[in-house]
C-alpha positions, 0 to 999 in steps of 0.5 A: 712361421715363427723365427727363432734366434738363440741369444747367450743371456738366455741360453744354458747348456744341459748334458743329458747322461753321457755315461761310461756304461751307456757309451759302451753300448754305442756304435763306435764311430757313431759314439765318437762323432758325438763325444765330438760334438759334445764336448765342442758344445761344452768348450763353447759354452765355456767360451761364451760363459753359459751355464753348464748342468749334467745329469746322470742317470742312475750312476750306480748301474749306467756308471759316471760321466763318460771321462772324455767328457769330464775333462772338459767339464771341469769341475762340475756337479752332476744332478742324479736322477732316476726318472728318465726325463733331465728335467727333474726339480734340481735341474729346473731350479738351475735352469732358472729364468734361462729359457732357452736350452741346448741339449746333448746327450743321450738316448735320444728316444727316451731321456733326450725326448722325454727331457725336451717335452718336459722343457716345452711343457715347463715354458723353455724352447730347447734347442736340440744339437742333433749331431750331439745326441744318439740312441744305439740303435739308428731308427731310434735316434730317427725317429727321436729327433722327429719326437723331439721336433713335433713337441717343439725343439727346435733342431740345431747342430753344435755349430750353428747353434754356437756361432748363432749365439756368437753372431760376428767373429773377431772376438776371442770367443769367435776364435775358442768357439772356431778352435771347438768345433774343428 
């Protein structure tokens, strides 16, 4: 079986429509657990400098980014799509020579997965954060995160993910990553 190891040089962030509209349509706790976990991923890729892109999907109807998740972004500029998958021609040009993707956001049946496809199918190995992505409906994310595994994404938690790409503490990143994810 193949080992894979994520390394900061090679990896970026990818936030798939966390938007207002879509959120209100969330389980509540559920919701929250994942705005968590997201926005530990963005802190921590912040800390560990990888480059951050953001679609919004339809911002017209779904609305913008959900605002907890703007707050730590920063200043940032969404790529707007209409097709369902992230990985449309503005986000594969940021992406560059990055070839490994981590990825949160939303829904995970049908951007989240459609996006992963698309990744493999383009030669990037996503990393899917599964603490960090959601569906409304429980059977959805299920079955999503199985979708998303049998194309080839490798399933991470925002976590593991980080501290992988950390790989020893006693840095000051160790301590911006380890202040994240709490």
């Amino acid at each position: 079986m193949p080992t894979f190891r994520l390394k900061r040089e090679q990896a970026s962030l990818l936030v798939v429509d966390i938007q207002e509209r879509m959120c209100a349509a969330m389980e509540r706790d559920t919701l929250d657990r994942m705005l968590n976990r997201s926005n530990a991923a963005i802190e921590g890729a912040r800390a560990l400098e990888l480059p951050i892109h953001v679609t919004e999907q339809y911002p017209k109807g779904l609305g913008p980014t959900h605002s907890l998740v703007r707050m730590r972004l920063g200043d940032y500029s969404p790529v707007e799509k209409m097709d369902f998958t992230a990985c449309v021609p503005d986000v594969a040009a940021k992406l560059g020579e990055r070839k490994q993707v981590l990825v949160i956001g939303m829904e995970t049946h049908i951007c989240v997965f459609q996006t992963v496809r698309d990744l493999v199918d383009k030669g990037y190995t996503p990393f899917l954060c599964a603490d960090a992505v959601i569906s409304r409906n429980p059977e959805d994310r299920r079955v999503g995160l199985e979708m998303c595994r049998e194309v080839g994404a490798h399933l991470v938690t925002v976590e593991a993910a980080l501290f992988d790409m950390l790989g020893c503490a006693g840095t000051p990143e160790f301590k911006k990553i380890s202040a994240a994810v709490r």
